[in-house]
C-alpha positions as CSV (number, residue, x, y, z in Angstrom):
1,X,0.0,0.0,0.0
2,X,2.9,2.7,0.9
3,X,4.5,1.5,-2.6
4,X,1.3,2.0,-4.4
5,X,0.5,6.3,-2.7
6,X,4.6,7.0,-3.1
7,X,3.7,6.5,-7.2
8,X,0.9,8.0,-7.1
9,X,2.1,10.9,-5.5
10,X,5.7,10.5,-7.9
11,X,3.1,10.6,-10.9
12,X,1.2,14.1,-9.4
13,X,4.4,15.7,-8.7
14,X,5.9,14.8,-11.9
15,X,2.8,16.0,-13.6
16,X,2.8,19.3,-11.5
17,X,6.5,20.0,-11.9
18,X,6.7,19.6,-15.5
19,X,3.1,22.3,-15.7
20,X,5.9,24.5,-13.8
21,X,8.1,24.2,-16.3
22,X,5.8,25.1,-19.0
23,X,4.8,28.2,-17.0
24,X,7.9,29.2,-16.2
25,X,8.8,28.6,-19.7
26,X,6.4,31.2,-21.2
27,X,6.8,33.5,-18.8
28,X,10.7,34.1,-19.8
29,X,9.4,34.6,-23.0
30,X,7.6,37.5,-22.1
31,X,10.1,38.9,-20.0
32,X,13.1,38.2,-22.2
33,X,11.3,40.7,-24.6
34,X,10.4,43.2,-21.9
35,X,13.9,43.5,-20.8
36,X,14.0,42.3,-17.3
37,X,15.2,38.7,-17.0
38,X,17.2,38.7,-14.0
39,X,20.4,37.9,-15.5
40,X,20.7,39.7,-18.5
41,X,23.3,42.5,-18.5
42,X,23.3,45.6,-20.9
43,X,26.9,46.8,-21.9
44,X,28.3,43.8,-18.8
45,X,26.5,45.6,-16.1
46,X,24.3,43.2,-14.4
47,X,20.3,44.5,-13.9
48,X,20.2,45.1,-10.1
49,X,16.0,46.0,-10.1
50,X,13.4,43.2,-10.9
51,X,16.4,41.0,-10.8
52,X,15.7,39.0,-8.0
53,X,14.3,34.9,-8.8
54,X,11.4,34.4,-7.4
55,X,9.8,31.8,-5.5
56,X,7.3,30.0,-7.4
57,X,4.2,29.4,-5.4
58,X,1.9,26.3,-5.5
59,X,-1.5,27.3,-6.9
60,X,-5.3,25.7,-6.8
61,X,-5.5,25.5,-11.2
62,X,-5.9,22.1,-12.3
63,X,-2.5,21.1,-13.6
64,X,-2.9,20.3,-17.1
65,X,-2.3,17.1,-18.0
66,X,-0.3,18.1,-21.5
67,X,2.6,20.5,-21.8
68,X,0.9,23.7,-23.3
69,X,2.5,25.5,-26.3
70,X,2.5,29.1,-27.0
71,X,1.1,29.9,-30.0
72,X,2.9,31.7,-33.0
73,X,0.9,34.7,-32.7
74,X,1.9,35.4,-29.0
75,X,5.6,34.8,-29.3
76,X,5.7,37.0,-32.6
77,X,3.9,39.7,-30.2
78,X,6.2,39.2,-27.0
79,X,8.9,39.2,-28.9
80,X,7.9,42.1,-30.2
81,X,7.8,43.9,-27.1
82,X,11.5,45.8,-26.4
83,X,12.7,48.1,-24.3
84,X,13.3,51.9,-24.6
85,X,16.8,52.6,-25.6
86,X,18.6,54.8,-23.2
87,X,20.6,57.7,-25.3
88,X,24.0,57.3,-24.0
89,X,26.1,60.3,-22.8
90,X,28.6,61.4,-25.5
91,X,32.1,62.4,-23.6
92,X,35.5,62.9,-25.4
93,X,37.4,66.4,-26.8
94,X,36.8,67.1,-30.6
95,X,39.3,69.6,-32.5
96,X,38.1,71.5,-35.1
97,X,40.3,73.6,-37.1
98,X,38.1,76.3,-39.4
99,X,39.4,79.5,-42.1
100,X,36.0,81.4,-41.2
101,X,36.6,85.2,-40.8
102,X,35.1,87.0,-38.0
103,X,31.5,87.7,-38.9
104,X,31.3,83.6,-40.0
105,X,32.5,82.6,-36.8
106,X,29.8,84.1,-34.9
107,X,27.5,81.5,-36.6
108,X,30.1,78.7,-36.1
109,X,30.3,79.4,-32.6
110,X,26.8,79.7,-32.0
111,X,26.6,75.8,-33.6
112,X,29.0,74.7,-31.0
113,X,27.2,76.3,-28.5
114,X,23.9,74.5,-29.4
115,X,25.7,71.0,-29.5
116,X,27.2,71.5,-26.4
117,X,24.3,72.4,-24.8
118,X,22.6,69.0,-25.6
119,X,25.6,67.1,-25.2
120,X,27.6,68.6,-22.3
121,X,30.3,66.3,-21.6
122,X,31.7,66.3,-24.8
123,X,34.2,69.4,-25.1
124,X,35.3,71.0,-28.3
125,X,38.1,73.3,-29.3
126,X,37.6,75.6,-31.8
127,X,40.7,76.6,-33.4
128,X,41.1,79.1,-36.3
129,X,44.1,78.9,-39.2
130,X,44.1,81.2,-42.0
131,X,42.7,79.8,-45.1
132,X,46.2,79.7,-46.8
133,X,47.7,77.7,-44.4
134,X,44.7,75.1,-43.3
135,X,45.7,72.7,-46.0
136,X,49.4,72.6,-45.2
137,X,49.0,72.5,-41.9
138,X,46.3,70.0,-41.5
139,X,48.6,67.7,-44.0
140,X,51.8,68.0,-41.7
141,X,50.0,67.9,-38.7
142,X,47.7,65.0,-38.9
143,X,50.5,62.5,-37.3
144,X,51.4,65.3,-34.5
145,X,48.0,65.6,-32.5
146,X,46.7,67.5,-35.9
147,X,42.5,68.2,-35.3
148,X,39.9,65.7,-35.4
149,X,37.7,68.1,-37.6
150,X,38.5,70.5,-40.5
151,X,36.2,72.8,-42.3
152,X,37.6,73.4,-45.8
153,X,36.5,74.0,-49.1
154,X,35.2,70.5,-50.9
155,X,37.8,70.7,-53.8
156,X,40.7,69.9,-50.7
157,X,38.8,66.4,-50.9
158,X,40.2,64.1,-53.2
159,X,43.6,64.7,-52.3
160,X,43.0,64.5,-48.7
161,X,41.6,61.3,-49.4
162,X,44.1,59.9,-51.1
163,X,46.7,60.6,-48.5
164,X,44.5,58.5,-46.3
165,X,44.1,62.0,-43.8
166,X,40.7,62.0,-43.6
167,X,37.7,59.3,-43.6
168,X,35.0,58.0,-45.9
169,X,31.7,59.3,-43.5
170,X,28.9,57.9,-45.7
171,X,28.1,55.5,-42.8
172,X,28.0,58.6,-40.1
173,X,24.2,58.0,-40.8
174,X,21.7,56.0,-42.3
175,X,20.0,57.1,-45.8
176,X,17.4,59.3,-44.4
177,X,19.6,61.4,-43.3
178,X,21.6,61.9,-46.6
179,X,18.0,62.1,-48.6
180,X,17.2,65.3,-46.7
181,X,20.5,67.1,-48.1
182,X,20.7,68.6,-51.8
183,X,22.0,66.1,-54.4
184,X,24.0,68.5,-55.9
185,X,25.8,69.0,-52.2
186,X,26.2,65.7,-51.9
187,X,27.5,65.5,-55.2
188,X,30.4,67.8,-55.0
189,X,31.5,65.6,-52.1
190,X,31.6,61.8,-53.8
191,X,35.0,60.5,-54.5
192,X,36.4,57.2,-55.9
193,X,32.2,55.6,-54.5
194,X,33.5,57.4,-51.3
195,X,31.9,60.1,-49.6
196,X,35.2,62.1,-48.2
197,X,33.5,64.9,-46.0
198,X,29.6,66.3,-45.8
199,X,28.6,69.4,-47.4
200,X,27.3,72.0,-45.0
201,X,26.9,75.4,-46.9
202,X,27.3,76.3,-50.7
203,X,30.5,78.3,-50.9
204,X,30.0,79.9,-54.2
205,X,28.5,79.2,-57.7
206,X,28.4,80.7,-61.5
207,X,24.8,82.3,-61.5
208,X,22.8,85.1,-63.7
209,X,23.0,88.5,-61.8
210,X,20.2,90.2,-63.3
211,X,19.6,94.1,-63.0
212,X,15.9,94.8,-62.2
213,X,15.9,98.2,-63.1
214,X,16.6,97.3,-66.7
215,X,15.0,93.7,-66.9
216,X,12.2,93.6,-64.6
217,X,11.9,90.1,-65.7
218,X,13.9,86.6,-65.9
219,X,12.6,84.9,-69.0
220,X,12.2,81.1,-69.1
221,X,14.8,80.5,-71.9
222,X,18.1,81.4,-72.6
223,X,17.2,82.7,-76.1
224,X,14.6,84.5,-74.4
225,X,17.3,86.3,-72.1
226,X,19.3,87.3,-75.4
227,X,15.9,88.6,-76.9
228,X,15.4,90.5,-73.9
229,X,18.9,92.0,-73.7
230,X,19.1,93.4,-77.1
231,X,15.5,95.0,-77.2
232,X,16.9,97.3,-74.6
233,X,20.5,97.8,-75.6
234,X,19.7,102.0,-76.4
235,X,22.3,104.7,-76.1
236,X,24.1,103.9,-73.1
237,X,22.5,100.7,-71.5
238,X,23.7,97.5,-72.8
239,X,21.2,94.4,-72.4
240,X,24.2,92.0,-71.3
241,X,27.8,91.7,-71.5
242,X,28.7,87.9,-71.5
243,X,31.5,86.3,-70.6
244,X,32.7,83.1,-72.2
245,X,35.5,81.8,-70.4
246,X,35.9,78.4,-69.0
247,X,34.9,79.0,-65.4
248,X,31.8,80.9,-66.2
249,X,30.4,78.8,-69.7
250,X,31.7,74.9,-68.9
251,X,28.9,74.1,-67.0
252,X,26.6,74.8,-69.9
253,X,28.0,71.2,-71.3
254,X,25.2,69.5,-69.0
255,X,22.6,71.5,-71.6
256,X,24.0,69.4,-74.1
257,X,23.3,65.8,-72.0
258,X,27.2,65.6,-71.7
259,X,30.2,65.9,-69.4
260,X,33.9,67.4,-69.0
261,X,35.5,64.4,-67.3
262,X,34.5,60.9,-66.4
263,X,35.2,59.5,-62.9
264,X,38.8,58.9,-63.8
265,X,39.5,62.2,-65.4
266,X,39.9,61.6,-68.8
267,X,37.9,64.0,-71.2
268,X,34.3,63.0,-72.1
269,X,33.8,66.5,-74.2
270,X,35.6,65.8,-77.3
271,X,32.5,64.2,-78.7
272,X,28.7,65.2,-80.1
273,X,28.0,67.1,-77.1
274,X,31.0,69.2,-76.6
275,X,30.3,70.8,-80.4
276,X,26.9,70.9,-78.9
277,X,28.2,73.2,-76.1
278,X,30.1,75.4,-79.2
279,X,27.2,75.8,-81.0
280,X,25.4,77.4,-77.5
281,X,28.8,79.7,-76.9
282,X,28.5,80.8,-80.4
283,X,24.7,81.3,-80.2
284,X,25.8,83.7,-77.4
285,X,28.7,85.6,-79.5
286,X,26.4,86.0,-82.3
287,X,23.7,87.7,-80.8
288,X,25.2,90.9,-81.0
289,X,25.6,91.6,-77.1
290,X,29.4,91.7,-76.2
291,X,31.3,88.8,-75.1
292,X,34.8,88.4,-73.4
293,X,36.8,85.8,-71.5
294,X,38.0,85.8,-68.4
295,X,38.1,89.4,-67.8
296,X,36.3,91.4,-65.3
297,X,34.6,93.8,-68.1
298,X,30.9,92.5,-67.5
299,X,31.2,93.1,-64.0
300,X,32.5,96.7,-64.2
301,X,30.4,98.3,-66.6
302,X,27.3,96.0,-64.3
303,X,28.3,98.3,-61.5
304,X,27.3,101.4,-63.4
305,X,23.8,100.3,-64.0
306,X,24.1,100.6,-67.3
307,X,24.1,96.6,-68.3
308,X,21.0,94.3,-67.9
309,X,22.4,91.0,-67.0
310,X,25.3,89.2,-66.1
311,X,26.6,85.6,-65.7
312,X,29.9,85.7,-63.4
313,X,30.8,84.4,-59.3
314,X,28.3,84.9,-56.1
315,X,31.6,86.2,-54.3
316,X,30.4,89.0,-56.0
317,X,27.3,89.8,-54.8
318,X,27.7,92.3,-52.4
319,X,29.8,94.7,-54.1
320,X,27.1,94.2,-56.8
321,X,24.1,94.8,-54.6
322,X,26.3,97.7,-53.6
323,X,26.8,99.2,-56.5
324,X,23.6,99.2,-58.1
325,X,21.2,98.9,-54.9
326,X,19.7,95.5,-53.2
327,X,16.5,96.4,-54.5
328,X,17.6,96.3,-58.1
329,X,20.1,93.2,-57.9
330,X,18.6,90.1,-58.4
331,X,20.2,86.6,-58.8
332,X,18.1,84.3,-61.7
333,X,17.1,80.6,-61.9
334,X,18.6,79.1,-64.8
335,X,16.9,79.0,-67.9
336,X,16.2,76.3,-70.5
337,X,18.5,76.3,-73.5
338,X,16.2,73.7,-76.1
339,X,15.5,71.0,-73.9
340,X,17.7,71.8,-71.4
341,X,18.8,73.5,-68.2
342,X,21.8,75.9,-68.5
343,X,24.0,75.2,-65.2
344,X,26.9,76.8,-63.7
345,X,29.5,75.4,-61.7
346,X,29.2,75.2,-57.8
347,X,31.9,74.2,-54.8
348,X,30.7,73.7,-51.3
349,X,31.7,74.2,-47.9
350,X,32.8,70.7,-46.4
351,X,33.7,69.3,-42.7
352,X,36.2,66.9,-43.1
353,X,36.7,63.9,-40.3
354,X,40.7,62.8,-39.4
355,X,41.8,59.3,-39.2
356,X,43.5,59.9,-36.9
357,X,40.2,60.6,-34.6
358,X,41.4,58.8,-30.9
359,X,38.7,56.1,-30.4
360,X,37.5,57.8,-27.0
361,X,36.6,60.7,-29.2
362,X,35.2,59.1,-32.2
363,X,31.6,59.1,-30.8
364,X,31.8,63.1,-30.3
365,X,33.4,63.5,-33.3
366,X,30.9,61.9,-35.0
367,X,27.7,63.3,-33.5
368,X,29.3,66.9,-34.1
369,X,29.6,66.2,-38.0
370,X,26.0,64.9,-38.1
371,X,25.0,68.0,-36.3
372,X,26.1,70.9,-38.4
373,X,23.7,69.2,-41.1
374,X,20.7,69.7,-38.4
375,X,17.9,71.7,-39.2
376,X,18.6,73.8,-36.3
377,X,22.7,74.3,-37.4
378,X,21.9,75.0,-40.6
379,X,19.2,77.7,-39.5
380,X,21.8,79.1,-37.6
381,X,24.3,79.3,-40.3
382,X,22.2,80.7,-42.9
383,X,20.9,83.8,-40.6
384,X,22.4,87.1,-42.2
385,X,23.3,88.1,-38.8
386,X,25.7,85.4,-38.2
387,X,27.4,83.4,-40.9
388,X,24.9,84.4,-43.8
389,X,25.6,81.1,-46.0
390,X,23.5,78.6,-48.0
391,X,22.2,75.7,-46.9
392,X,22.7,72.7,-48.2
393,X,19.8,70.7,-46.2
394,X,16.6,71.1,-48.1
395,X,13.8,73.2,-46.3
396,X,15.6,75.7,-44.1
397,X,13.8,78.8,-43.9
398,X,15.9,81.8,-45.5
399,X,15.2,85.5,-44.9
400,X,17.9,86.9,-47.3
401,X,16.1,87.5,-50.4
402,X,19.3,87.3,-52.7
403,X,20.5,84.1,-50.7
404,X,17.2,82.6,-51.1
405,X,17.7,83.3,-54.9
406,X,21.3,81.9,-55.0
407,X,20.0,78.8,-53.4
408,X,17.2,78.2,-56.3
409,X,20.4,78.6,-59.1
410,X,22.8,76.0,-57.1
411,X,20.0,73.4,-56.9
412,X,20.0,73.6,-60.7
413,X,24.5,73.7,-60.6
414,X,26.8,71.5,-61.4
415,X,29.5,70.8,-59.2
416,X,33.3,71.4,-60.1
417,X,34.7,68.2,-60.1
418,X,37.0,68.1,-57.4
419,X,39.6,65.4,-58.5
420,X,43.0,66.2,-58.9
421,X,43.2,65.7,-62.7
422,X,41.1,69.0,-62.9
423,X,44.1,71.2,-62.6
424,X,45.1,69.3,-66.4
425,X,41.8,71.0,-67.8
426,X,41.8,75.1,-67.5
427,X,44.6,76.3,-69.5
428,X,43.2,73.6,-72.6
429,X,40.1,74.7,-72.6
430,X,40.4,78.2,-72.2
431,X,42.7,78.0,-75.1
432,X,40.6,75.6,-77.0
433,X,38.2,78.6,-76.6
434,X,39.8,81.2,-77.7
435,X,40.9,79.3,-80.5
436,X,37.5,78.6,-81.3
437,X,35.4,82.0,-80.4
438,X,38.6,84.3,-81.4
439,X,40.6,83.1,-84.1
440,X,37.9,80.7,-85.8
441,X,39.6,77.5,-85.3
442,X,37.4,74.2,-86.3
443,X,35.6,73.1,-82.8
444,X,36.3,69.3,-83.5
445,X,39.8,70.0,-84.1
446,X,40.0,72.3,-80.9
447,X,38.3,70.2,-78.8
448,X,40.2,67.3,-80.0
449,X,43.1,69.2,-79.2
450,X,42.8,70.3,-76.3
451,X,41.5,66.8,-75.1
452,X,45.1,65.3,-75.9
453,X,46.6,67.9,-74.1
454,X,45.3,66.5,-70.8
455,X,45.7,63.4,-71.9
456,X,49.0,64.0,-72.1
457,X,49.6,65.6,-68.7
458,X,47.8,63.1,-67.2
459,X,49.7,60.2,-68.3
460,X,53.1,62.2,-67.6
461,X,51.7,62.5,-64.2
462,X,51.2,59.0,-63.8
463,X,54.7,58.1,-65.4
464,X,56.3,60.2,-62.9
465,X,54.9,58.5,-60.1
């Protein structure tokens, strides 16, 4: 009889212990996913609330008598179930070496300011070096406690990168946050599938400076500009004076569907398109209006008043505006030319990250970068009052009128390629030209020309090395 209860009471236990098991089972499941199983740790510190195993108390429910199983639907939803990250505290010391002048660095400061205000265990020294010497220095000073950040122009980029000084940072973020700058920004920055810095202001661009006063309106076509311009070319005011040089007319190549260089740097406008872009240059010479190249007539006799319209640098804007008064200076879109935008050339203000950031620093370094392409750093930079520049992250607000213009051409630019072969390309094609425009030389011949000219250099370049 004793043999007979002690299995009987083997069988209830066993049945009772294994519904435990089940219980207990499930119920890690649903803590597992809400973050508080006693034993888990988060960055190897052990949980010390709701850590504590409890006792498991007998209760009255029938024990089942088969081991239950949770269904699909539940796991999928307890696993579902995670806990609120908590935003870790960014510490470290970030360098940042800038060429801004004096009424720039008001907004520059005003950015650090902001950051450090959210993140204030993080310090960061703000050093400035003249523009003439940032490159230099940055290059000789990398492997001697050089700065972890450099604001410089975009074009110091390629070579830079190449020297292995600074980083590739297009996984400082994830796509969104690269969708909500301008292409054309992001553009200017893209080397060799790498993206060697991040745009945070345009710097300066060709555009139409267009005298209100004299052309109350921007036509929607090019030809309609040179209509415009010589219907009120009387006496003493001149519709337009155009100039034709490299700098100011290569862009226009993108009106023709083609290019100046491929990814390389070899010439891509010795072709179909490039006579296309000789036919829109001569369009322009033969319309009566006077031409030059590379001179600074079209912005002198524009400072009169006496000249409608203008294509030439936004570093000359406020002399300009000026000149002539705010009210009558206007900066234009650019127009179609057939089926076609015209485009100008545009370079970009870029922050640069070291690789030689220390790893206790990386984190700051890092976060700051991201920041200055904020909504609020980029508000702050594009305020007249403070560093007055464009921004490159689509939808700030900006109360400058002529900025805000600016803005509207550079989203329709083309940015200077940046890669070292570019140097190989202005004296050819200012001379190619000249030879063209001036003297009457065949275009394919010129172009052809001047395209085995930089060929030329390129490969001696390469030999040399």
């Amino acid at each position: 009889m004793g043999k007979k209860i002690q299995s009987m009471w083997y069988s209830v236990s066993k049945k009772w212990f294994f519904g435990l098991v089940t219980v207990i089972q499930v119920l890690a499941i649903f803590l597992s996913g809400c973050g508080i199983i006693a034993f888990q740790e988060v960055d190897g510190t052990p949980f010390t609330e709701s850590a504590q195993q409890a006792t498991p108390t007998p209760t009255t429910t029938k024990t089942p008598t088969e081991t239950p199983t949770a269904s699909p639907e539940f796991i999928r939803k307890v696993r579902g179930m995670q806990t609120p990250r908590v935003k870790q505290e960014l510490t470290g010391t970030v360098t940042l070496w800038h060429p801004w002048n004096e009424n720039e660095l008001v907004g520059l400061q005003l950015v650090i300011s902001n950051f450090q205000k959210n993140n204030p265990d993080v310090i960061v020294n703000l050093q400035y070096v003249p523009f003439d010497d940032l490159s230099s220095k940055f290059i000789s000073g990398v492997e001697e406690g050089g700065p972890d950040l450099l604001i410089g122009p975009s074009d110091w980029g390629p070579e830079l990168y190449d020297a292995e000084l600074v980083a590739d940072v297009s996984t400082i973020a994830g796509p969104e946050f690269f969708e909500r700058i301008s292409k054309v920004a992001v553009q200017s920055v893209k080397y060799k599938n790498a993206m060697i810095s991040l745009p945070i202001a345009y710097s300066r661009g060709i555009v139409i400076f267009r005298n209100q006063s004299i052309l109350p309106d921007a036509p929607q076509t090019f030809e309609g500009y040179l209509d415009d311009a010589m219907s009120k070319t009387r006496g003493d005011i001149v519709g337009a004076v155009i100039d034709l040089g490299f700098f100011q007319s290569g862009a226009y190549l993108t009106a023709c569907r083609g290019g100046l260089m491929d990814a390389q740097g070899a010439p891509l406008f010795d072709n179909a398109a490039g006579l296309c872009w000789i036919e829109i240059l001569k369009s322009i010479q033969e319309s009566g209006l006077p031409v030059e190249m590379n001179t600074n007539l079209d912005l002198e006799r524009f400072q009169t008043g006496k000249v409608g319209f203008i294509i030439a640098g936004t570093w000359n804007a406020a002399s300009l505006s000026d000149a002539i008064g705010a009210d009558n200076l206007a900066i234009d879109p650019w127009p179609s030319f057939g089926n076609r935008d015209l485009s100008g050339f545009i370079e970009t203000d870029a922050i640069y990250m070291s690789t030689k950031v220390a790893p206790e620093n990386q984190a700051a370094s890092r976060a700051l970068v991201r920041y200055f392409l904020s909504a609020g750093a980029q508000n702050t930079l594009a305020d007249p009052k403070t560093a007055a520049k464009v921004p490159t992250l689509l939808g700030v607000e900006i109360q400058d009128r002529l900025m805000k213009e600016a803005l509207v051409a550079f989203e329709k630019g083309t940015p200077l390629p940046a890669i070292p072969e570019m140097d190989y390309y202005w004296d050819p094609m200012d001379e190619a030209l000249r030879s063209i425009l001036s003297e009457g030389e065949d275009p394919k011949q010129a172009l052809e020309k001047a395209a085995n000219r930089i060929r030329i250099k390129e490969n001696d370049i390469q030999f040399d090395e």
